[in-house]
C-alpha positions as CSV (number, residue, x, y, z in Angstrom):
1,X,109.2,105.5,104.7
2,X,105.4,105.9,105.3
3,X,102.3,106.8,103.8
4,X,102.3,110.6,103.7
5,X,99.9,112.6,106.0
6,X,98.0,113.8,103.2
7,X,97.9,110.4,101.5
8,X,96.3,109.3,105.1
9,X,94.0,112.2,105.3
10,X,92.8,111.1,102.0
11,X,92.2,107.6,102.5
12,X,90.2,108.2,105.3
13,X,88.2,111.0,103.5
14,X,87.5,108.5,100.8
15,X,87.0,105.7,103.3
16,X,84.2,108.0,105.3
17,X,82.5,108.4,101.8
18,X,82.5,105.2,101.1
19,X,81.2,103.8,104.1
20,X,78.4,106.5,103.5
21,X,77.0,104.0,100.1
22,X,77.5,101.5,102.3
23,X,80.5,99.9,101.4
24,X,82.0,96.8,103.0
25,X,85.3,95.5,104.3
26,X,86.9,99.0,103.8
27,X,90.6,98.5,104.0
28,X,94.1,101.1,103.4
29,X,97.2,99.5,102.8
30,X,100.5,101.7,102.9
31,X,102.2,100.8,99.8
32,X,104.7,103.0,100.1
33,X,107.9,101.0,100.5
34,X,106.5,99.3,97.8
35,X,105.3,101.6,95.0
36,X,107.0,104.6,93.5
37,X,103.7,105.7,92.4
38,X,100.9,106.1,95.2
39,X,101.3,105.6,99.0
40,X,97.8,104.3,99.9
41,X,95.6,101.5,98.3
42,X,92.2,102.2,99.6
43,X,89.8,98.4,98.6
44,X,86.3,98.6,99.8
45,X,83.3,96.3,98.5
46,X,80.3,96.8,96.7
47,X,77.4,94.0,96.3
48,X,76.1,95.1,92.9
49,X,77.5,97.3,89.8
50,X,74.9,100.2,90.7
51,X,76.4,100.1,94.3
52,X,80.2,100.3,92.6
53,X,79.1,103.3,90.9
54,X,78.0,105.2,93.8
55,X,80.5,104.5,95.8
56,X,83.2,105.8,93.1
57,X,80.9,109.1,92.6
58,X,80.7,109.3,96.5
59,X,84.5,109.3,96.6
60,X,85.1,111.0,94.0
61,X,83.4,114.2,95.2
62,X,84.1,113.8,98.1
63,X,87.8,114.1,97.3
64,X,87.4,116.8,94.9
65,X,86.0,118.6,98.2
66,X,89.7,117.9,100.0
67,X,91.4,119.3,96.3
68,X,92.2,116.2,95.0
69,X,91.4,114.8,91.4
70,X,91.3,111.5,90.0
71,X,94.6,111.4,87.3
72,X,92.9,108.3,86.1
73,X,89.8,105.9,86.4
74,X,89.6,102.7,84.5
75,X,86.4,100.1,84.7
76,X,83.5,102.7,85.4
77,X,81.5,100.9,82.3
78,X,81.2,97.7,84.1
79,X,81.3,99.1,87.3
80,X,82.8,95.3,88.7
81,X,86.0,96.8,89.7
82,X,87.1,100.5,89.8
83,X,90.1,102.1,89.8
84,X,90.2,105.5,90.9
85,X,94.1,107.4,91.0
86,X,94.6,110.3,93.0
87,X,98.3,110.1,93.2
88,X,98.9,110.3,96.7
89,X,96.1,107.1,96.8
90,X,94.6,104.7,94.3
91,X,91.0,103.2,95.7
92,X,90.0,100.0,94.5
93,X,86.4,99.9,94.4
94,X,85.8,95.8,93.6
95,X,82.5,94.1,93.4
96,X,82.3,91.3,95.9
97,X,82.4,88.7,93.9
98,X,85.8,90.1,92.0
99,X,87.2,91.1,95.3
100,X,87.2,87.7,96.4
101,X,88.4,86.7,93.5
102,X,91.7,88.6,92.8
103,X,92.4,89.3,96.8
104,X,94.4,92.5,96.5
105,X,94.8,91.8,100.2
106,X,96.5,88.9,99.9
107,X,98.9,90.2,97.2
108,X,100.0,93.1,99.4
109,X,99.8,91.3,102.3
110,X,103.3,92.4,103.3
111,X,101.9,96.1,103.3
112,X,101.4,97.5,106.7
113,X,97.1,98.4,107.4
114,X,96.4,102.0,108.2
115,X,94.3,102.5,110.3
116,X,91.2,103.6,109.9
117,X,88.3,105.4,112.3
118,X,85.8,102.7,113.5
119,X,83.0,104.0,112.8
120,X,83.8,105.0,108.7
121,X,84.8,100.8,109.0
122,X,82.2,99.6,111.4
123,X,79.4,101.1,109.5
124,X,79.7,99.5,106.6
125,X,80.0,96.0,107.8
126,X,77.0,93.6,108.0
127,X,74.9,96.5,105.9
128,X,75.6,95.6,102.6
């Protein structure tokens, strides 16, 4: 089993917005095989808590516009890492610093990486 199309479709909406604040090292994992819950873990980066914030307001609006709404979000008051759960996808908004830290990569490392448009990924990189 793989992510779903819609799960995708969402990842990469989120992805685009936040690439748009900026973000950095924007990655989707398919999780699918192993979560019940969600299909997609979205992790991008932010270098500071007021970039953190904007990126979680740029995604979530920008999913409200494809009719998705976050069930949940948890860590918005520190804005050092924020979780953001859409069902279909959960996006990990980290600071850069906590994102190197706890590695979400590296604990899902066995999860196959969805592919994502270059230019939502390049744009971030080397801006931030």
């Amino acid at each position: 089993m793989t992510a779903s199309e819609r799960a995708r479709t969402l990842a990469i909406a989120a992805a685009a917005a936040a690439s748009e604040k900026k973000a950095s090292a924007i990655v989707a994992l398919d999780v699918s095989e192993h979560m019940v819950l969600t299909d997609v873990f979205l992790v991008v980066s932010g270098q500071n808590e007021r970039q953190v914030a904007a990126i979680v307001d740029a995604v979530e609006e920008r999913l409200h516009a494809e009719g998705a709404k976050a069930v949940r979000r948890e860590g918005l008051t520190q804005a050092r890492w924020v979780l953001l759960d859409f069902g279909d996808i959960v996006v990990h908004v980290q600071h850069e610093e906590d994102r190197a830290y706890y590695a979400l990569e590296r604990l899902w490392r066995d999860c196959p990486v969805i592919d994502l448009p270059a230019a939502v990924v390049d744009s971030g990189e080397g801006e931030s």
